[in-house]
Every structure is written in structure tokens, then in C-alpha cells.
C-alpha positions in Angstrom: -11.7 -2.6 -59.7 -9.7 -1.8 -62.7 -10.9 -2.5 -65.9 -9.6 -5.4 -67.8 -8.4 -5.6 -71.2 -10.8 -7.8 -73.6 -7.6 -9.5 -75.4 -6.6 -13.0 -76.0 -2.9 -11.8 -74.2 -5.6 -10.7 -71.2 -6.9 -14.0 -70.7 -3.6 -15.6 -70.7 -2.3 -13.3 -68.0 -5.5 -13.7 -65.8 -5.3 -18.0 -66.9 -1.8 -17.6 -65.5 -2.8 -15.8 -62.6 -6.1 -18.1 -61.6 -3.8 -21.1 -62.2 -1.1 -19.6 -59.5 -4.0 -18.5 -57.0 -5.2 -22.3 -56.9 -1.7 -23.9 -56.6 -0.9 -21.2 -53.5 -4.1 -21.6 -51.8 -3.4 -25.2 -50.7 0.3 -24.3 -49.2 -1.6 -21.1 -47.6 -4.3 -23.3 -46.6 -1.2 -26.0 -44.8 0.7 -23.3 -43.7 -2.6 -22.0 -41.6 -3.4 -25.4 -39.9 0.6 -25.6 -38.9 0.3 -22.3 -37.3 -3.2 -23.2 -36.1 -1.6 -26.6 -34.3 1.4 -24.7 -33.2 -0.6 -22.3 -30.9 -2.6 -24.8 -29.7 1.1 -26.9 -28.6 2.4 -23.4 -27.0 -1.1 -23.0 -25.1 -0.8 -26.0 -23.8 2.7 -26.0 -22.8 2.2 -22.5 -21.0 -0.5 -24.3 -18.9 2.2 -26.8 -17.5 4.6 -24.4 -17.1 1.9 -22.5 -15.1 0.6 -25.4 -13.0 4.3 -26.5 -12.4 5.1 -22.5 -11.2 2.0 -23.0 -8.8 3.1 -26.2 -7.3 6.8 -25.0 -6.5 5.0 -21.5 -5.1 2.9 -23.8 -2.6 6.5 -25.3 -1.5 7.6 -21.8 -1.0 5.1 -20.7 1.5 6.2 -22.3 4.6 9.9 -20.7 3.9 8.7 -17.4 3.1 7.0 -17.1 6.4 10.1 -18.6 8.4 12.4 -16.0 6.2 9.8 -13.1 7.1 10.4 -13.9 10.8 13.8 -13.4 10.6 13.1 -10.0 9.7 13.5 -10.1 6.0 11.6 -11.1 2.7 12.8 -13.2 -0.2 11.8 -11.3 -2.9 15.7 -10.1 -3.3 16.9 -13.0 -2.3 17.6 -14.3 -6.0 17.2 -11.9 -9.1 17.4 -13.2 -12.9 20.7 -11.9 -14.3 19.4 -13.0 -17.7 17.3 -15.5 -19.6 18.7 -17.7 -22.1 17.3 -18.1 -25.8 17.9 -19.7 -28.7 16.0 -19.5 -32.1 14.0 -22.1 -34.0 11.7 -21.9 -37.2 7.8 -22.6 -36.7 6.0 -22.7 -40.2 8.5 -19.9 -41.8 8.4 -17.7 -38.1 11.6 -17.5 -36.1 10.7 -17.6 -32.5 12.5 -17.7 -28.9 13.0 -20.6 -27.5 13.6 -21.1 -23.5 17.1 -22.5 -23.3 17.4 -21.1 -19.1 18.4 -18.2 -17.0 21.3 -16.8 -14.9 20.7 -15.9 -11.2 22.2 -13.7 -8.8 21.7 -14.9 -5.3 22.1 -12.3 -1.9 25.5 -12.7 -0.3 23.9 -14.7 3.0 26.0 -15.2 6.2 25.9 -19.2 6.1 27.0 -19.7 9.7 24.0 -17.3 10.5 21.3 -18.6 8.1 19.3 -21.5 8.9 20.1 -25.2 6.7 16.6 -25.2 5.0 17.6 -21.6 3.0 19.5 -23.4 0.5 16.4 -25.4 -0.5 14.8 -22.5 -0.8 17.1 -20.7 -2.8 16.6 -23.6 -4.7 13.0 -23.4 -4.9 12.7 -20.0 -5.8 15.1 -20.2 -8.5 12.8 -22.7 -10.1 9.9 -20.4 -10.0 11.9 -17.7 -11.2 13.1 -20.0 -14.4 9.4 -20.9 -14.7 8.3 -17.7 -14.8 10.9 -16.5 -17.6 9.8 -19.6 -19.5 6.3 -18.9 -19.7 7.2 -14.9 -20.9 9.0 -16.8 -24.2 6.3 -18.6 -24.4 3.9 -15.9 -24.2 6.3 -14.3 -27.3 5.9 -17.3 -29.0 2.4 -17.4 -28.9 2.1 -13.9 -29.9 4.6 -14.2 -32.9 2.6 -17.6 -34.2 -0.4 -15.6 -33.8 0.5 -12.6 -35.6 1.8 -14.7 -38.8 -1.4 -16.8 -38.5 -3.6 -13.3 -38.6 -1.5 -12.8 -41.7 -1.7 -16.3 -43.2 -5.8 -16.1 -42.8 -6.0 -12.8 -44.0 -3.9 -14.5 -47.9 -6.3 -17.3 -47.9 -9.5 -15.3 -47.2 -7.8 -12.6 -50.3 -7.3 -15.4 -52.6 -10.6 -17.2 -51.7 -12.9 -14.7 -51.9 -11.1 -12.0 -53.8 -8.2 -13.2 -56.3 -9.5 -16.8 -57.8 -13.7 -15.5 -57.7 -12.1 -12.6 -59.6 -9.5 -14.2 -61.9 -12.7 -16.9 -62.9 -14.8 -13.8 -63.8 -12.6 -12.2 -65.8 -11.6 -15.0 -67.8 -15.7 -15.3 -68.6 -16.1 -12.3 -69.4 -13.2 -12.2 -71.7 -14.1 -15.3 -73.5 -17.6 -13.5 -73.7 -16.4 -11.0 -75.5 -13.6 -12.3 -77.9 -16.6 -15.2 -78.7 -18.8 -12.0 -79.7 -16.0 -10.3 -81.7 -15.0 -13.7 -83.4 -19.3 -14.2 -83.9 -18.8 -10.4 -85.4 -16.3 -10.9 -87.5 -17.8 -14.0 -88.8 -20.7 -12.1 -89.9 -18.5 -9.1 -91.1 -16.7 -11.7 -93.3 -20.0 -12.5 -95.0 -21.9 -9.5 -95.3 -18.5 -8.3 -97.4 -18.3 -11.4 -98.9 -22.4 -10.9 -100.2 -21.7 -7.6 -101.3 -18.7 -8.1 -103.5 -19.4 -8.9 -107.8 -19.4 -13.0 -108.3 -16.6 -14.3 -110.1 -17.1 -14.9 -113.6 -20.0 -12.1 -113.6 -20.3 -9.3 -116.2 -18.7 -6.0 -116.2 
């Protein structure tokens, strides 16, 4: 800890300081029950997402093992081309936000597929844009969560570190510019004691 000067222009500049810690602290202390709140949305959002994925896999099922007989497997039946973002502000972080994808779908004979392969197709491309949503999601959560780390780790610094500090200085510089006013005081009058009366003698 470095050592602090024991001057009126000290106590000023660590006044200042405390004064700044305490108005932050509150914004700090917002700013972390936003983030907190936001997680807690995404989290819950990713759990739909999730039990909405599961449902649309259970419709898949009975078409994957009709496809299989056929001789073939869906999994490259439809591929994501790309997924769509766009970017919003959450509490001061810039995150993804799921906007869609873009699918590529196998070049299929349709005189030689069966009717039911274009619900399918269907089908699967819904868990496939389920899927890609809950992987921005998962980046949103981790983003929110890394600021939040951050965003604890100020309000810990200026609860336990900066204003504790700031308020001992400031005592301990009062302390001592109350002492060296005490001592000058008594300076004043021991000099004062010493020196020949008015109107005495030569």
C-alpha cells in the first residue's frame, strides 16, 4: 500500500475519491442485478428452446426409421448454410441475437421419394434452427457472464478495497493535520512565553 501524503491537498484528493467510489458503487451495484436478471432470462429461454428441440426430435423418429429403410440416413439430408445474427446491447454488452438460418437441402428424386419426406425436411430443419438458436444463446450467456464476473469483481474492489481505504486515509490524515495544528498551537505559545513583554525594561 503506498504511503499517503499527510496534507490538507491529500485529504481533498482521497474526499474526492471516497465521494466518487460511493456514487459508482450504486450504478456497479444496478449494473450487476441487470446482468444477474439477464442470465437468468437466457437460462430460461435455452430451456424452451431445448424442450421445443426435444419435442420436434420425437416427431422425427418415425421418419428416420422409414428413411433408414430406404437405404439411407437423414443426417445429410439438410445442412445449415449459415446462421443469421443481429446485435443488441444487454447492460453495456453487445451480444448475438438469433435472427435464423439458411439450409441446404439434398437434391431428392421427388417422383421417387415418398409424400411424407417433405414434412420431414420440414421437421428437421426446425431442429436444426433450434439447435443454432440455443448455440447464440449459449454465447449470450457466456458473454453476460463474463461481464457479470467483471462487474462483481468492481463492486467487491470498491467495497472492500477502495471506500474502507479512502475512509481510513481521510482519518488518518485528519489525525495528523489535527496533531500538527494541536502542535503548532503549542509552538505558538511556548514562543510566545519566551519572548520580552511589551513595555518591559531593557
Amino acid at each position: 500500500m503506498a504511503k499517503i501524503k499527510l496534507t490538507k491537498t491529500e485529504l481533498k484528493a482521497q474526499t474526492d475519491a471516497l465521494k466518487r467510489f460511493q456514487r459508482f458503487l450504486p450504478m456497479l451495484q444496478l449494473k450487476k442485478q441487470q446482468l444477474q436478471g439477464e442470465i437468468a432470462g437466457i437460462v430460461a429461454k435455452a430451456d424452451s428452446v431445448a424442450l421445443r428441440e426435444q419435442d420436434l426430435r420425437k416427431r422425427l423418429d418415425g421418419w428416420v426409421s422409414l428413411f433408414a429403410a430406404g437405404g439411407d440416413g437423414m443426417d445429410d439430408l439438410v445442412r445449415v448454410k449459415s446462421i443469421r445474427t443481429s446485435r443488441a446491447n444487454i447492460a453495456g454488452v453487445e451480444i448475438p441475437v438469433f435472427d435464423g438460418i439458411d439450409t441446404e437441402t439434398k437434391p431428392l428424386d421427388l417422383w421417387a421419394t415418398p409424400a411424407w419426406l417433405d414434412d420431414a425436411v420440414a421437421a428437421l430443419e426446425g431442429v436444426l434452427s433450434l439447435q443454432s438458436e440455443r448455440a447464440v444463446l449459449q454465447e449470450q450467456r457466456r458473454l453476460v457472464t463474463e461481464e457479470l464476473r467483471t462487474t462483481s469483481q468492481r463492486v467487491n474492489l470498491f467495497e472492500k478495497v477502495k471506500i474502507p481505504s479512502c475512509k481510513e486515509n481521510i482519518r488518518v490524515i485528519k489525525i495528523a493535520i489535527g496533531d500538527e495544528q494541536t502542535a503548532a498551537v503549542t509552538r505558538g505559545k511556548i514562543a510566545k512565553s519566551r519572548s520580552p513583554g511589551e513595555g518591559e525594561a531593557a
